[in-house]
C-alpha positions in Angstrom: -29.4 5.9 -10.0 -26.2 3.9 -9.7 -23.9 3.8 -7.0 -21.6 6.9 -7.6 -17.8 5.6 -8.8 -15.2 8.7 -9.3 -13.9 7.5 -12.8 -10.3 7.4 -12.0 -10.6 6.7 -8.5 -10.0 3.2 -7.0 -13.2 1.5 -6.0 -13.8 0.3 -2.7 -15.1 -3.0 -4.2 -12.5 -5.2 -6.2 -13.4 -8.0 -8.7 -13.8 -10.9 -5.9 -13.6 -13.8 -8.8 -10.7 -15.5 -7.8 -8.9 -18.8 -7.5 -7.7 -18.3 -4.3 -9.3 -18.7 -0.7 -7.6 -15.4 0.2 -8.4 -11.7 -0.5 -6.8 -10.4 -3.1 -4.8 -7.4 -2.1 -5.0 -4.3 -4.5 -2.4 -3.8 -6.8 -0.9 -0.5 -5.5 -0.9 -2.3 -2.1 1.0 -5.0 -3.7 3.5 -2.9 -5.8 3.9 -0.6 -2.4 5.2 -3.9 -0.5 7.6 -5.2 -3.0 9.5 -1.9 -2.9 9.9 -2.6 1.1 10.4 -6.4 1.2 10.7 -9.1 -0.9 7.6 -11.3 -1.0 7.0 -14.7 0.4 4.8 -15.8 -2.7 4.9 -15.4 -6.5 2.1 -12.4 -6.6 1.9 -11.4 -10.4 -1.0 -13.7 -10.6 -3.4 -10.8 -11.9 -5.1 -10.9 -15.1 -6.4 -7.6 -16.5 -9.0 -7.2 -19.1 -9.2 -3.8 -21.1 -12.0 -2.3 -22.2 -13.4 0.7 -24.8 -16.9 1.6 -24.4 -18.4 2.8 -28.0 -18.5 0.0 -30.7 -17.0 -2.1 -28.0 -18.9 -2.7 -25.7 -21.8 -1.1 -26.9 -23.2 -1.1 -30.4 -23.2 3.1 -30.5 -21.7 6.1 -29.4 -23.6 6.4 -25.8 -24.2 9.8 -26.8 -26.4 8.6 -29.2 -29.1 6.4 -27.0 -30.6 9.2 -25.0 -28.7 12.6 -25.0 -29.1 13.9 -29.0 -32.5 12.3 -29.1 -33.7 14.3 -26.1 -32.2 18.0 -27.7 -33.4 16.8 -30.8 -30.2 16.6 -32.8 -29.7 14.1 -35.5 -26.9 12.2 -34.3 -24.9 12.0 -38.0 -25.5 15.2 -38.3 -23.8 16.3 -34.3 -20.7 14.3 -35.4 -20.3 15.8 -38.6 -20.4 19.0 -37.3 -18.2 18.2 -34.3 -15.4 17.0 -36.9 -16.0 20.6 -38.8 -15.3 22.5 -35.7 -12.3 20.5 -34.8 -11.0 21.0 -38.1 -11.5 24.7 -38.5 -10.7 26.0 -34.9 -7.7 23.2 -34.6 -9.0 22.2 -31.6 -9.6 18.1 -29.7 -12.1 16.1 -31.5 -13.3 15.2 -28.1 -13.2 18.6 -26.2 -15.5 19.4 -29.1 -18.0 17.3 -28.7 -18.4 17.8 -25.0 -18.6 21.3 -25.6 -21.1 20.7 -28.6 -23.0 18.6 -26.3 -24.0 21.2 -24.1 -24.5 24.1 -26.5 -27.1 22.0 -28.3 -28.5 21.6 -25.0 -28.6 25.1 -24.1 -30.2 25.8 -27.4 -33.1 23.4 -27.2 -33.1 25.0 -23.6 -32.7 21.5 -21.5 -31.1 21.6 -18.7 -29.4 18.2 -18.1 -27.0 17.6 -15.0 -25.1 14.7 -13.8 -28.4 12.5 -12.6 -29.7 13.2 -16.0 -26.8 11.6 -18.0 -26.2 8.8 -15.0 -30.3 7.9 -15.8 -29.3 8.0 -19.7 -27.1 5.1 -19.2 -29.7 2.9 -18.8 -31.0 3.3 -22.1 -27.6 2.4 -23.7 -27.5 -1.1 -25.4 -25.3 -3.6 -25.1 -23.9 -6.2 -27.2 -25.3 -9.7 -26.9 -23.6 -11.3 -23.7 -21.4 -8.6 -22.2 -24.2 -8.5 -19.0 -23.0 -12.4 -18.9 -19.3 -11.8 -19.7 -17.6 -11.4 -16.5 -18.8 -14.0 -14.5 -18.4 -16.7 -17.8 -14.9 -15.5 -18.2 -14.2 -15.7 -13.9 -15.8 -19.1 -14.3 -13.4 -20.0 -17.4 -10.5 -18.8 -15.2 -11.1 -20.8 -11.8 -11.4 -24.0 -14.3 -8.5 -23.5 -16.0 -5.5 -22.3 -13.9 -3.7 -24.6 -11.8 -2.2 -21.7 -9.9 -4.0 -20.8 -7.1 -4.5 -17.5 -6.2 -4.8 -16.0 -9.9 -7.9 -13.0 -10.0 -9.0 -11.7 -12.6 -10.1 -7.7 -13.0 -12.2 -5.9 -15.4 -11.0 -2.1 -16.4 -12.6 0.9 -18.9 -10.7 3.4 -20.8 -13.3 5.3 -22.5 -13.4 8.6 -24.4 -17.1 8.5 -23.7 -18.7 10.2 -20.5 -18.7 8.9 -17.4 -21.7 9.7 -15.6 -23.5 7.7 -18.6 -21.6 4.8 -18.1 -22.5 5.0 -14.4 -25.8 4.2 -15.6 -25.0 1.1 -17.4 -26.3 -2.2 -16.1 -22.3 -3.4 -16.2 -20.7 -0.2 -14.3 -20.5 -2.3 -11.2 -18.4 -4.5 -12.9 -15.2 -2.7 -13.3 -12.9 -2.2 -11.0 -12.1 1.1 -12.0 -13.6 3.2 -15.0 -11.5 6.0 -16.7 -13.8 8.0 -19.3 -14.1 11.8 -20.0 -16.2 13.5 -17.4 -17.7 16.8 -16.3 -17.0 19.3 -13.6 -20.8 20.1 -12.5 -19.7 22.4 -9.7 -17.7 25.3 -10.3 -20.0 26.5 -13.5 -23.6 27.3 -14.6 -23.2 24.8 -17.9 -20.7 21.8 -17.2 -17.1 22.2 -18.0 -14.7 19.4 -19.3 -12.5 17.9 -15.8 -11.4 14.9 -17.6 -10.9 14.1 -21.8 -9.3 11.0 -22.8 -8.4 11.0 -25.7 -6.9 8.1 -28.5 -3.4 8.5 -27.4 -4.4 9.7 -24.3 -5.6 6.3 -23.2 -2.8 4.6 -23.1 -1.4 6.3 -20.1 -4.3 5.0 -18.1 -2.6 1.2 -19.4 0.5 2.2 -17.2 -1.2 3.3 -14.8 -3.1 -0.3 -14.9 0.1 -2.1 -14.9 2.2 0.4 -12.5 -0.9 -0.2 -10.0 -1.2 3.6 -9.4 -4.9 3.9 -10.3 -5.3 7.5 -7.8 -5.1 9.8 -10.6 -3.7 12.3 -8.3 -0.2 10.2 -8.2 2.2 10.5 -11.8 3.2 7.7 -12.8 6.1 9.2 -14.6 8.5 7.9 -12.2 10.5 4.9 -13.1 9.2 1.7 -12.2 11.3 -1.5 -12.3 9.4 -4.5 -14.5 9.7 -7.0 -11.3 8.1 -4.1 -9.3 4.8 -3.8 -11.4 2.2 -5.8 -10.5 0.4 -6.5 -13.1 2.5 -7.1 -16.7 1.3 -6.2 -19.9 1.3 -9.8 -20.6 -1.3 -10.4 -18.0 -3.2 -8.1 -20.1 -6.2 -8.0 -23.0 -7.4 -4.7 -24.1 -10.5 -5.4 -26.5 -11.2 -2.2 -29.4 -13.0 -1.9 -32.3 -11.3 0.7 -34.3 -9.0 3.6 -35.2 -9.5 5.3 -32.2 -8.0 2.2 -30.0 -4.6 2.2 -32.3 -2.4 3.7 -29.4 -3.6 1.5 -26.9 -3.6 -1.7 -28.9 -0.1 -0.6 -30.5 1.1 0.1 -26.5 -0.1 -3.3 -25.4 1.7 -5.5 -28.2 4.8 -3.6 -27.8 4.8 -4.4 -24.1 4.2 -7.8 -24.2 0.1 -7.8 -24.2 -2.5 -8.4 -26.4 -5.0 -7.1 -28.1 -8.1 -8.1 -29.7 -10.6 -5.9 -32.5 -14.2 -6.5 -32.2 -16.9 -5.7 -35.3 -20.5 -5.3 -34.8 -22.2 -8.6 -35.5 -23.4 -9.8 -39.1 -21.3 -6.0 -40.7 -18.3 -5.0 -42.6 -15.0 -6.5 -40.5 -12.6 -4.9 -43.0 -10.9 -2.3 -40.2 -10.5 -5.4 -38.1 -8.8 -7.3 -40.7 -6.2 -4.0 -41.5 -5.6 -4.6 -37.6 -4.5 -8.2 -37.8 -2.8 -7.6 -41.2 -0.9 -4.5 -39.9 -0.1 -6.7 -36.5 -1.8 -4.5 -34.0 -4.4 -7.3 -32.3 -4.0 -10.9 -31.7 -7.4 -11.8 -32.9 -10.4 -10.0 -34.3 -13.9 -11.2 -34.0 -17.7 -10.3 -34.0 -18.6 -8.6 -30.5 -20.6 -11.6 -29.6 -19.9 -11.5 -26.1 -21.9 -15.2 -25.6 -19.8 -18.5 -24.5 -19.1 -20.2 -27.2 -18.4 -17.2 -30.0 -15.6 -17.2 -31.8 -14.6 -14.3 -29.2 -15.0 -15.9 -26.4 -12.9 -18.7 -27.6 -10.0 -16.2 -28.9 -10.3 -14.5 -25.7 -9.7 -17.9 -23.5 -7.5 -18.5 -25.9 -5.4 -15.9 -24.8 -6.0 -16.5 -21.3 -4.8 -19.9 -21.3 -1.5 -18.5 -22.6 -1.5 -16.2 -19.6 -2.3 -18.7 -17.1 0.6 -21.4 -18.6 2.8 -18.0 -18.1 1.8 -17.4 -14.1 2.6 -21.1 -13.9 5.9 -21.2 -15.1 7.2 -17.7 -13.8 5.5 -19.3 -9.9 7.8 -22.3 -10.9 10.9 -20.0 -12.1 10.3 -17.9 -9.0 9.9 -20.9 -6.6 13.2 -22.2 -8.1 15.2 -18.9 -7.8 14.2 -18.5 -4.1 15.2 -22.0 -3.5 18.6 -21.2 -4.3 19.3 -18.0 -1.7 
């Protein structure tokens, strides 16, 4: 079983890919010492990379690769009805289907529990290259930037559940994972503790670029731009659909970018509305290989970041020259 991460909760272990010699403070630590003094060193230097799960990531709803197979449930036919019951009792899409979940469980009497769905994760695909990404896209980074010092981190905003994606080869590989999850203690069947949903996600974006990752902290309280330490224009968030609309819309408005995948060798006509409608930067097939056309958009991107750290370091340097 993996290691158990708290979705929502900041990992012990941050992404140590990084240009720099030193290590790479975290970012609440970093936003908490610029409101008492003024740093000694340009420190916006981190790059954030933004992640949904489903159709992302992953060719499938993760539901689909272990969970409906073993209650026997056809999965076209669990998402129909999901989107009936919605629809007729007014209720959350997504607080539907984790409450579907389990009742089809109960009624094929299988009892599943948290190590259950951790072990179904590691029957989840993944698209070609994602187990490669991270470390080809730290490589790419440490090549590229001429400012030491730049990291790069690796988040998940996911309305899918969380103790699957614990299971996933790649869980180890984000520095924090926010995804719907289960409260396993206080009732006989699980109850929903965490739903994200569509619009829902993008608060977890602030909370990326506020650095207040504790979910037990708001992070409704104003924040000056020059005290958040990591800008929206440090930032990707990669989507594949309708359901990533907020968030994409959220990150352009900001300043970020965005970028629509489509399942290799299929239809790529949602992506295209995206670019045409000027939510994403790029779209591309989620070929997550060196070399694919989205790997290249993405380091595209990220050059445009890192010739931004360089001249804000320079504007900074210049500006603190003058006091």
């Amino acid at each position: 079983m993996a290691t158990s991460k708290k979705a929502g909760r900041k990992p012990a272990r941050l992404s140590s890919h990084s240009t720099g010699k030193t290590k790479q403070k975290t970012a609440s630590e970093s936003a908490s010492r610029g409101a008492s003094k003024a740093p000694t060193r340009f420190e916006k230097k981190i790059i954030a990379l933004v992640y949904d799960f489903d159709g992302t990531l992953s060719p499938r709803p993760m539901q689909e690769y272990a969970f409906l197979p073993k209650v026997g449930v056809d999965a076209g036919e669990f998402w129909k009805e999901t989107n009936k019951i919605a629809r007729e009792q007014e209720a959350d899409p997504l607080i539907t289907y984790m409450h579907l979940l389990y009742k089809k469980a109960k009624a094929a009497g299988v009892r599943i529990d948290r190590e259950d769905l951790v072990a179904q994760g590691r029957q989840v695909e993944l698209f070609q290259g994602v187990s490669e990404w991270f470390d080809e896209i730290a490589d790419y980074i440490s090549l590229r930037s001429e400012s030491k010092g730049v990291s790069i981190r690796h988040y998940m905003i996911s309305s899918g559940l969380t103790e699957i994606i614990e299971g996933t080869p790649i869980y180890d590989r984000f520095d924090n994972v926010f995804a719907s999850e289960y409260w396993f203690d206080a009732y006989d069947l699980p109850y929903p503790k965490r739903v994200i949903t569509d619009t829902g996600k993008t608060q977890y974006l602030f909370r990326i670029n506020k650095g207040v990752e504790d979910l037990g902290k708001t992070i409704n309280q104003h924040m000056p731009e020059a005290e958040r330490p990591i800008p929206f224009s440090n930032m990707i968030y990669f989507g594949d659909g309708d359901t990533d609309v907020p968030s994409m819309a959220v990150m352009r408005k900001n300043g970020g970018h965005a970028i629509a995948v489509h399942p290799p060798g299929k239809s790529k006509e949602k992506c295209v509305d995206l670019f045409r409608a000027g939510r994403i930067d790029f779209f591309a097939a989620a070929d997550y290989r060196r070399g694919s056309d989205l790997f290249k958009r993405t380091c595209l991107l990220l050059d445009r970041m890192l010739a931004d750290i360089r001249v804000q370091e320079e504007i900074w340097a210049v500006t603190r020259s003058l006091r």
